[in-house]
N, C-alpha and C positions, 0 to 999 in steps of 0.2 A: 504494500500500500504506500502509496505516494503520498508527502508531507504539503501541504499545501500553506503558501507563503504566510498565512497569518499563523498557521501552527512553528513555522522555522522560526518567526517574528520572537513567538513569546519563552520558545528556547532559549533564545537569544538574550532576550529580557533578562529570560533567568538566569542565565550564566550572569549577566551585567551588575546585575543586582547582589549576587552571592559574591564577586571581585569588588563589589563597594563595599561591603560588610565587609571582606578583610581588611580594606585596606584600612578600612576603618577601628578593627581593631587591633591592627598591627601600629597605626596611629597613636589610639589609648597608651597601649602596651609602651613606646617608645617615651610618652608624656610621663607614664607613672615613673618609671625606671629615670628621668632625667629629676623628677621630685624627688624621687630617693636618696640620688645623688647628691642631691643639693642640702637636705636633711643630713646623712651619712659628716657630710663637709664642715655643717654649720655645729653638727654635732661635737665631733672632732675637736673643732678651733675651741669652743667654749669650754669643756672639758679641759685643751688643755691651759687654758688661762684660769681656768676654777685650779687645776695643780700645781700650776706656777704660780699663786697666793695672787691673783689679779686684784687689786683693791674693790672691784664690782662683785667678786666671790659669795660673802655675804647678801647683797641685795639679790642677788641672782638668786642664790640657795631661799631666801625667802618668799622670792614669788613662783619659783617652783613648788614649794609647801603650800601656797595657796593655789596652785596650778593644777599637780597632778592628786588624784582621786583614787587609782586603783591602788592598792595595796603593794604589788609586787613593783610598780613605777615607783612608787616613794619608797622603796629598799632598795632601789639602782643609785637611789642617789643616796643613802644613809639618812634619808629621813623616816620618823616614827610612823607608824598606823593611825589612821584616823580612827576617831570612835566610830561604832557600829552606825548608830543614827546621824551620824556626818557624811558618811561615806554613802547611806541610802540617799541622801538628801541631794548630794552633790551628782548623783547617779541620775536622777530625776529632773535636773536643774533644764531649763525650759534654751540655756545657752547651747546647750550640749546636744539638744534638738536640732538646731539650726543648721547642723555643721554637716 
């Protein structure tokens, strides 16, 4: 049986449509990994001016205590556990939605 040109058409279609989703997530993919990198770097530098006694070390360490919320994030840095009902609260917080 012979494909008649609106049938080849939406082949065609298809193949086009399924090369723009890649490319499209090949896109994402290339964006996340270049945030990570950028993160990975910003990480780094700060760290190492928090161990080289950077006079910002202090203010820094304090608004990451009001920053990070999970438990195991405030032990990367050596800060304490939030109370139980802190940590609900902060979990819940309507900023943290947005994101």
């Amino acid at each position: 049986m012979k494909k008649t040109q609106l049938e080849k058409l939406k082949v065609r279609e298809a193949q086009i449509k399924a090369r723009i989703q890649s490319l499209e997530a090949a896109d994402k993919t290339r964006e996340r990994k270049k945030d990570l990198r950028r993160k990975i770097l910003l990480g780094a530098y700060v760290l190492q001016q928090l161990r080289a006694g950077d006079s910002r070390a202090e203010s820094f360490r304090a608004e990451l205590d009001g920053y990070l919320t999970r438990d195991t994030d405030r032990a990367l840095f050596g800060l304490e556990a939030l109370p139980k009902a802190q940590n609900e609260k902060a979990a819940k917080s309507p900023m943290l939605e947005s994101v």
